[in-house]
VOGU-3710 file (C-alpha; in Angstrom, 3 decimals, decimal comma):
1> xxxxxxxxxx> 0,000/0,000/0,000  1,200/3,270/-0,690  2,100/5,795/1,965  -1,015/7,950/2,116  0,514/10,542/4,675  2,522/13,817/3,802  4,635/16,110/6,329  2,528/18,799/5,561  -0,379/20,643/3,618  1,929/22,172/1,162
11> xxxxxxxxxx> 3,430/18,930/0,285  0,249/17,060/0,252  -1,091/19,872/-2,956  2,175/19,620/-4,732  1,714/17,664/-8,108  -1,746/18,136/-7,554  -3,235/21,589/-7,930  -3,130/23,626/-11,343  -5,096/26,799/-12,312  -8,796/26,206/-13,463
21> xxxxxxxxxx> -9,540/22,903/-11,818  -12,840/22,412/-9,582  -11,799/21,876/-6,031  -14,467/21,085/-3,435  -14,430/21,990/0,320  -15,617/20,225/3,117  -17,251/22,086/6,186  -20,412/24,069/7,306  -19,635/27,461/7,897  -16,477/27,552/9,921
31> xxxxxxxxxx> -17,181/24,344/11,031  -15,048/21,294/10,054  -13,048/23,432/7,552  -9,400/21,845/6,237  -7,813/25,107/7,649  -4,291/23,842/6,593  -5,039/22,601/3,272  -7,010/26,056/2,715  -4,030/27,850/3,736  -1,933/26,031/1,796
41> xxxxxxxxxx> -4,156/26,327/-1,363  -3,820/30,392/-0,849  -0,201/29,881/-0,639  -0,157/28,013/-4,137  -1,371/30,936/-5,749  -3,345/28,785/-8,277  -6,427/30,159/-9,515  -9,171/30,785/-11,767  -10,487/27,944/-9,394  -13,889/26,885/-9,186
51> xxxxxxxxxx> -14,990/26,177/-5,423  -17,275/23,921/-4,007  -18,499/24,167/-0,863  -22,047/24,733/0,971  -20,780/28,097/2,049  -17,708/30,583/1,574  -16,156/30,973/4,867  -16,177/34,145/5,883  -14,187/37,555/5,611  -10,413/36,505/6,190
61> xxxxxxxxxx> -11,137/33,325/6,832  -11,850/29,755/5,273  -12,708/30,153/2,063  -12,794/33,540/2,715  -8,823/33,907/2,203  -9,030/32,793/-0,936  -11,734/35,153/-2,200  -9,406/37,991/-0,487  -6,787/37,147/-3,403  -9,221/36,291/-5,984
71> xxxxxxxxxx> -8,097/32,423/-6,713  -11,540/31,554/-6,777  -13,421/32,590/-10,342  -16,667/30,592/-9,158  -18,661/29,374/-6,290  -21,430/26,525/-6,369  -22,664/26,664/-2,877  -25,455/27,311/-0,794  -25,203/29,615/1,731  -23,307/33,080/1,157
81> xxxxxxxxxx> -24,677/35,661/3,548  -21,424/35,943/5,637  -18,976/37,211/3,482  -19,048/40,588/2,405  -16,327/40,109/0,048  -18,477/37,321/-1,589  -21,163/39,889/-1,846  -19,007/42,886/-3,260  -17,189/40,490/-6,137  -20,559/38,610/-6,746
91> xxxxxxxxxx> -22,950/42,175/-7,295  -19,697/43,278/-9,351  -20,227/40,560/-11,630  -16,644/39,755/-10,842  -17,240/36,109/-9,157  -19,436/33,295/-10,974  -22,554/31,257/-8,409  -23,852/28,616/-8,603  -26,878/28,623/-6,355  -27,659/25,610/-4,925
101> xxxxxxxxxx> -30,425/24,564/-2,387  -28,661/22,689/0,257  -29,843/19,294/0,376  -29,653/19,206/-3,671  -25,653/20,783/-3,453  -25,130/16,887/-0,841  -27,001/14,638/-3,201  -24,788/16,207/-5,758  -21,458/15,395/-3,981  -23,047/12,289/-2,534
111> xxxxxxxxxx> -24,259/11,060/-6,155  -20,547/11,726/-7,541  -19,259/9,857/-5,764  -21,532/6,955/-6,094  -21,363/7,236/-9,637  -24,282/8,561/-10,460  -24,357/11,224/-13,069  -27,901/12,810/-12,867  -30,686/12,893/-10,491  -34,333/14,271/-10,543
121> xxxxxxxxxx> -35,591/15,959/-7,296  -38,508/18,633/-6,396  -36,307/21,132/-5,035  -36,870/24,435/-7,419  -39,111/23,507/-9,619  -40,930/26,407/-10,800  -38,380/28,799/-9,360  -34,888/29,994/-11,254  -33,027/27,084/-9,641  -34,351/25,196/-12,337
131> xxxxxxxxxx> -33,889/27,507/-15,473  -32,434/26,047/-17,844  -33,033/21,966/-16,570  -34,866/19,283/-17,700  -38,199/19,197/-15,621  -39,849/15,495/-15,769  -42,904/14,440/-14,521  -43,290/11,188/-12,038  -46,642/10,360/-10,510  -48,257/13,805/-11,555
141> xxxxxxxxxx> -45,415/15,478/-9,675  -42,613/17,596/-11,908  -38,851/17,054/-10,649  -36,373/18,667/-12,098  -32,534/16,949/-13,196  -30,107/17,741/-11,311  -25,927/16,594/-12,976  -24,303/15,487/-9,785  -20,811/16,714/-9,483  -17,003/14,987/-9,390
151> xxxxxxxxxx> -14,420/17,764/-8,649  -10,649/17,297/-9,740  -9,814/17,705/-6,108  -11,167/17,369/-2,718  -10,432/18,881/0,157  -11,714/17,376/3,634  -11,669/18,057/7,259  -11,831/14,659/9,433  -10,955/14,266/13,008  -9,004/10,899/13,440
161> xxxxxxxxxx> -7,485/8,995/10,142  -5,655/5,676/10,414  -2,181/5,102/8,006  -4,918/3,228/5,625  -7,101/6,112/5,630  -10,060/5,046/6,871  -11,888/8,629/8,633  -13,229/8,935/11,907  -15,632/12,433/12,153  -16,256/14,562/15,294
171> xxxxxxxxxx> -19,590/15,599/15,996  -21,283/18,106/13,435  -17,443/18,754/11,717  -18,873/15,539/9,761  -21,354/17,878/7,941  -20,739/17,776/4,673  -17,000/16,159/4,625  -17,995/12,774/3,636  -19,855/13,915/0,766  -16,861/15,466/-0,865
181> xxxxxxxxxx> -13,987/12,991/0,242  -16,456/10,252/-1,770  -16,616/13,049/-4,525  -13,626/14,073/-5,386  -11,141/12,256/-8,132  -8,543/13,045/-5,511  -9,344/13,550/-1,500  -6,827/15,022/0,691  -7,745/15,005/4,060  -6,334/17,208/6,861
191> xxxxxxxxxx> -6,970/15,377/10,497  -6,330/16,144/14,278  -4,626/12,414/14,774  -3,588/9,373/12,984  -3,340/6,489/14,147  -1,939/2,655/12,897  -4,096/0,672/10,106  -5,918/-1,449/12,950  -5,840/0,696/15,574  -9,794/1,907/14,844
201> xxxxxxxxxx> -13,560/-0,230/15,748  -14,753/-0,927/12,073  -17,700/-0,371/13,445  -16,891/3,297/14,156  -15,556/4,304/10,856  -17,518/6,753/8,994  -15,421/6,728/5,783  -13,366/3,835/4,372  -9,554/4,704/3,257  -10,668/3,771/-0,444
211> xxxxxxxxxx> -12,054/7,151/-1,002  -8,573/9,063/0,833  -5,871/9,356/-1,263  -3,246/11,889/0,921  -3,613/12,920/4,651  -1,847/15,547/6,414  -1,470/16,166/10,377  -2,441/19,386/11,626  -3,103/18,438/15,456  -4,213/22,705/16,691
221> xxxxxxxxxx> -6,423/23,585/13,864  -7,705/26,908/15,102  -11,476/25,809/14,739  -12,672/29,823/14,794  -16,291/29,917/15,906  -18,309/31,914/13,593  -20,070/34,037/15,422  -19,227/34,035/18,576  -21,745/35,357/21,571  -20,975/36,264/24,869
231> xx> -23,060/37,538/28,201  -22,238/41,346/28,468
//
């Protein structure tokens, strides 16, 4: 088996990233973000990148840091009301979206990477989500086709990963990180331990190693809460 684990973000992107590729992101606002791998992205200075990811971080940070030096040239996500940089390139007409209802932007991942090309679902039918898509009719109901979505690269947030790769999520970090390590023709995953091939209850593994392809360590991810509230 090949050695799945790099010393660090940087060298887990090199050979991999080039200008113009689709790149999904794992995480739910700030929430189970691959801080390092995001960093390390930025660092790259590849762009004209399309992004993939159910939000865009926010101002200086996340996704966010890559708006700030304008790597990404389009978002398909679903929720963008925290960034005002989003907001300012977006009304510009300076940054592509894709606007996709949530639970259609996971069936998308979640479909590539079962190998399903197309789907048909009731989600914006009749509104501008589905402009443009073929609307079908089951049972007297319209759906309308939804292509799922396979992204050159993936980029995942998971909590504990053994040398095999097999994923262990904490809590609500699993949000949508599953989804786009089973996506993506290449996962890298950034984790908090790793442990030996062995080590982990098959029963508690969330994601098996087939789907991982590099891992990086970053044990003190900064895990920024996004909006944090405090008594006066």
């Amino acid at each position: 088996m090949a050695n799945k684990i790099f010393p660090s973000a940087t060298a887990a992107l090199h050979g991999i990233i080039e200008d113009g590729q689709v790149i999904a992101v794992g995480g739910f606002g700030l929430c189970g973000i691959p801080e390092a791998l995001i960093d390390a992205l930025q660092a790259s200075g590849k762009k004209e990148l399309t992004a993939i990811s159910n939000n865009a971080g926010v101002d200086g940070f996340g996704l966010g840091k890559l708006l700030a030096t304008r790597q990404i040239k389009k978002m398909i996500s679903s929720y963008v009301g925290e960034n005002k940089e989003f907001e300012r390139q977006y009304l510009a007409g300076e940054l592509e979206l894709d606007f996709t209802p949530q639970g259609t932007l996971a069936e998308k991942l979640r479909a590539g990477g079962a190998g399903i090309p197309a789907f048909f679902t009731k989600t914006g039918v009749g509104t501008i989500v589905a402009e443009g898509k073929e609307v079908r009719e089951f049972d007297g109901e319209k759906y309308v086709m939804e292509r799922s979505l396979v992204p050159d690269v993936s980029l995942v947030k998971a909590y504990i990963a053994d040398k095999s790769g097999n994923l262990i999520f904490r809590k609500t970090a699993r949000n949508f990180n599953p989804n786009v390590a089973m996506a993506g023709k290449i996962t890298i995953v950034e984790v908090e331990k790793i442990v030996d091939t062995g080590a982990l209850d098959p029963d508690q593994i969330h994601l098996p190693g087939i789907f991982v392809h590099r891992i990086v360590l970053n044990a003190t991810p900064e895990k920024r809460i996004e909006q944090r509230t405090v008594r006066a």
